[in-house]
C-alpha positions as CSV (number, residue, x, y, z in Angstrom):
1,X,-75.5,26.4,358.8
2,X,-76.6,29.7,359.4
3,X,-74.0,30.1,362.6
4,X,-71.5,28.5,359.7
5,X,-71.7,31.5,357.6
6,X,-72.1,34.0,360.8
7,X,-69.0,32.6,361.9
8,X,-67.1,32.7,358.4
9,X,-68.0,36.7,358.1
10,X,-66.6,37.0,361.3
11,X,-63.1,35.3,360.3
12,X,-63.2,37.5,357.8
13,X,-63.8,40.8,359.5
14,X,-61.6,40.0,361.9
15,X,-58.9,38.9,358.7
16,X,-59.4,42.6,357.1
17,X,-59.2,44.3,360.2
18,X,-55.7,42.5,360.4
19,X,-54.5,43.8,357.6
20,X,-55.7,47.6,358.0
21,X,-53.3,47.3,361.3
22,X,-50.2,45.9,359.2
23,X,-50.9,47.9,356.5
24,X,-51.0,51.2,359.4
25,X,-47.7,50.1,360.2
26,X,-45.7,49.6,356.7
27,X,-43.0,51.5,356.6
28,X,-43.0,54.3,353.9
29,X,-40.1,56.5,353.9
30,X,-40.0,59.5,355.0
31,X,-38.5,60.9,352.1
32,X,-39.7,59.5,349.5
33,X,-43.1,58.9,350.9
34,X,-42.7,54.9,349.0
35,X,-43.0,51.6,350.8
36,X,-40.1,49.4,351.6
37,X,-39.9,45.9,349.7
38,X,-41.6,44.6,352.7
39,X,-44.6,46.5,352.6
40,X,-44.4,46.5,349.1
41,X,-45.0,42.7,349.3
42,X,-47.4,42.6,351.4
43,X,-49.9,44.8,350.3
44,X,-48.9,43.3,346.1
45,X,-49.4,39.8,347.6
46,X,-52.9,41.1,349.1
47,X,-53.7,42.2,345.8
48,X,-52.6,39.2,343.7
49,X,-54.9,37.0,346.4
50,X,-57.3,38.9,346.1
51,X,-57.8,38.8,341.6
52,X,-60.9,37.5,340.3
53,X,-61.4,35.6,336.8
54,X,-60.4,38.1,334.4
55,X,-58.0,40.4,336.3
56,X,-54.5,40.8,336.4
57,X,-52.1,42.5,338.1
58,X,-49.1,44.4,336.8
59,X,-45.9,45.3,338.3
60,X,-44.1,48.1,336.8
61,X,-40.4,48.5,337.6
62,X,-38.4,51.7,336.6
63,X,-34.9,51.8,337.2
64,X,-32.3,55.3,336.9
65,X,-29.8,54.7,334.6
66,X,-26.3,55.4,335.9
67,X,-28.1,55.8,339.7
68,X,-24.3,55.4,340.8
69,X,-23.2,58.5,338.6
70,X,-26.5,60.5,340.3
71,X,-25.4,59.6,343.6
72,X,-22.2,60.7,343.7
73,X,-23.1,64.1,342.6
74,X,-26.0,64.4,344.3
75,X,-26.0,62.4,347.6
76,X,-28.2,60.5,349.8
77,X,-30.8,62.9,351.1
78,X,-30.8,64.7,347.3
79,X,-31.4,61.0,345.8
80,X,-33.6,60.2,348.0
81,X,-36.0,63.3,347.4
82,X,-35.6,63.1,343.7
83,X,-37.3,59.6,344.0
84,X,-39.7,61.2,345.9
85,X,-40.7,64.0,343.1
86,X,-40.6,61.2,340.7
87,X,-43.0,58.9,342.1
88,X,-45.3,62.3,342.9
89,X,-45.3,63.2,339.5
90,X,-46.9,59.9,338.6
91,X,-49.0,59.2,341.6
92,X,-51.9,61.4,340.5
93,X,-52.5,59.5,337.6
94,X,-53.0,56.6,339.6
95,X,-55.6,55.2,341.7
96,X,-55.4,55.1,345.5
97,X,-55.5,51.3,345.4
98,X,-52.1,51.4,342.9
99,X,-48.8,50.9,345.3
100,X,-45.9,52.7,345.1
101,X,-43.0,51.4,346.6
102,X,-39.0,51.5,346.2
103,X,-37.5,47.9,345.3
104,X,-34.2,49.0,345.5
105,X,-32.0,52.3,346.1
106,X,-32.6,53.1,342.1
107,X,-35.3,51.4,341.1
108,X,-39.0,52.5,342.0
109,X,-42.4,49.7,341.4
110,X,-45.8,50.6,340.6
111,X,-48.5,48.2,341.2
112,X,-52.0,47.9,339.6
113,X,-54.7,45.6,339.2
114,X,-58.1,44.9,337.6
115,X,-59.3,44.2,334.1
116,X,-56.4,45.4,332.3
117,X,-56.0,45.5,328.9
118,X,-52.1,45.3,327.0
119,X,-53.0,48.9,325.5
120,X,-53.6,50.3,328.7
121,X,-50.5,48.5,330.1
122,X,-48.7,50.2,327.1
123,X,-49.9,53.7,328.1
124,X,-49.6,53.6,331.8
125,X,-46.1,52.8,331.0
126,X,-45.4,55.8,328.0
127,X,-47.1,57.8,330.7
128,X,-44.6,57.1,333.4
129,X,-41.8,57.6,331.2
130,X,-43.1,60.5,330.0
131,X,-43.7,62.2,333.6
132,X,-40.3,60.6,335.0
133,X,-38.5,62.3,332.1
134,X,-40.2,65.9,332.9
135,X,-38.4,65.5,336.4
136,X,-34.7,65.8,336.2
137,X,-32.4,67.3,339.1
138,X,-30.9,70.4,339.0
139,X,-27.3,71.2,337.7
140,X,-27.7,67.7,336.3
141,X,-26.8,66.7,332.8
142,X,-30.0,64.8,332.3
143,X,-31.6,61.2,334.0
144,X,-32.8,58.4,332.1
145,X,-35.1,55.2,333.3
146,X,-35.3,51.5,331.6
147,X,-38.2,49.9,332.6
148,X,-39.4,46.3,333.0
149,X,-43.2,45.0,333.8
150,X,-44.4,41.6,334.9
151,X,-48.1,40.9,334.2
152,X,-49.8,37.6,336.4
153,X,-53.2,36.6,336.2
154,X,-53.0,34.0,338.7
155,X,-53.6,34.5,342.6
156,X,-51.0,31.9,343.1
157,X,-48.4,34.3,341.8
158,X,-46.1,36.0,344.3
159,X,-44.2,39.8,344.4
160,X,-41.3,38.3,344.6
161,X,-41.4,36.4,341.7
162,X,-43.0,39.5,340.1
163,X,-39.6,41.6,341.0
164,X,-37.8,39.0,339.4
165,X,-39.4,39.4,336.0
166,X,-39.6,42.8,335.8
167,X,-35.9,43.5,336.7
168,X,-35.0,41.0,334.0
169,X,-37.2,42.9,331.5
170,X,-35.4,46.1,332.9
171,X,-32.4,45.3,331.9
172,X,-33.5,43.8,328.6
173,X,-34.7,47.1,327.8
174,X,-31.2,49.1,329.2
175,X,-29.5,47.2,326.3
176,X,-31.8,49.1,324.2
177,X,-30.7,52.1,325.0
178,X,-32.1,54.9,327.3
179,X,-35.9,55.4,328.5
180,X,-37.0,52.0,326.9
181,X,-39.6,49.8,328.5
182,X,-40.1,46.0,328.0
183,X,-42.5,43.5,328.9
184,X,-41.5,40.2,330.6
185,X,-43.5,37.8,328.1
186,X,-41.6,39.7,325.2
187,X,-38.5,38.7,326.0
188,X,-39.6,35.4,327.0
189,X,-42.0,34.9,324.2
């Protein structure tokens, strides 16, 4: 038995070891310093595997309204270091274990996990409003965000399914008018 469990720590050093490589080579761009969907998934699935009786993990998804609008005035490298300052602003109130990550050209995900309660949910996502709003471009009218968040306390669940949500309740909370945020279950509830 005892080479059973010898052998078992071994698969399992040898499993996080794995992942430290993969993880060395997501690709974060260069401008925005955020990872790709890819690496976005694979480090959000790690951490959905990886919750314990009592966590959760929460994907928030903030989206620029009228990115379209932004783009054409500003361009692609412009944009693209905007995003960056915006998820800066934000990443010092986060842990190092929370990803940051770009889901698509406007929309920019935060992922955290652990025992998580709805009122902190509810403040990490005033507080990234809040900091997003602080950061607007120059000779620009003014940027706002909608926002969506998915919440799963199941290490079965998948990013992808997490995107989905929290798109959904993005766009839910765009109908409400700028720099709103919604919660998957309440528009589902």
């Amino acid at each position: 038995e005892i080479y059973a469990i010898v052998g078992l720590m071994e698969d399992i050093h040898d499993s996080a070891r794995m992942l430290e490589r993969q993880e060395a080579h997501l690709k974060r761009d260069p401008q925005t310093r955020l990872f790709d969907y890819e690496g976005l998934a694979l480090l959000v699935n790690r951490q959905l595997m990886e919750l314990t009786r009592g966590e959760k993990g929460v994907l928030f998804i903030i989206g620029i309204d009228n990115y379209q609008k932004l783009y054409e005035m500003l361009g692609d490298s412009a944009c693209n270091g905007y995003i960056g300052t915006l998820s800066d602003s934000v990443r010092t109130d986060f842990r190092g274990v929370d990803v940051f990550g770009r889901v698509r050209d406007d929309e920019v995900a935060v992922f955290i996990s652990g025992r998580i309660s709805i009122d902190i949910i509810e403040k990490r996502a005033q507080r990234i409003l809040d900091l997003f709003l602080r950061v607007q471009p120059q000779d620009y009218v003014s940027v706002s965000f909608s926002m969506g968040i998915s919440i799963k306390a199941s290490s079965f669940e998948t990013f992808s399914s997490m995107v989905e949500e929290a798109e959904e309740a993005m766009l839910s909370a765009r109908r409400f008018g700028p720099n709103r945020c919604r919660m998957y279950d309440e528009i589902k509830g």
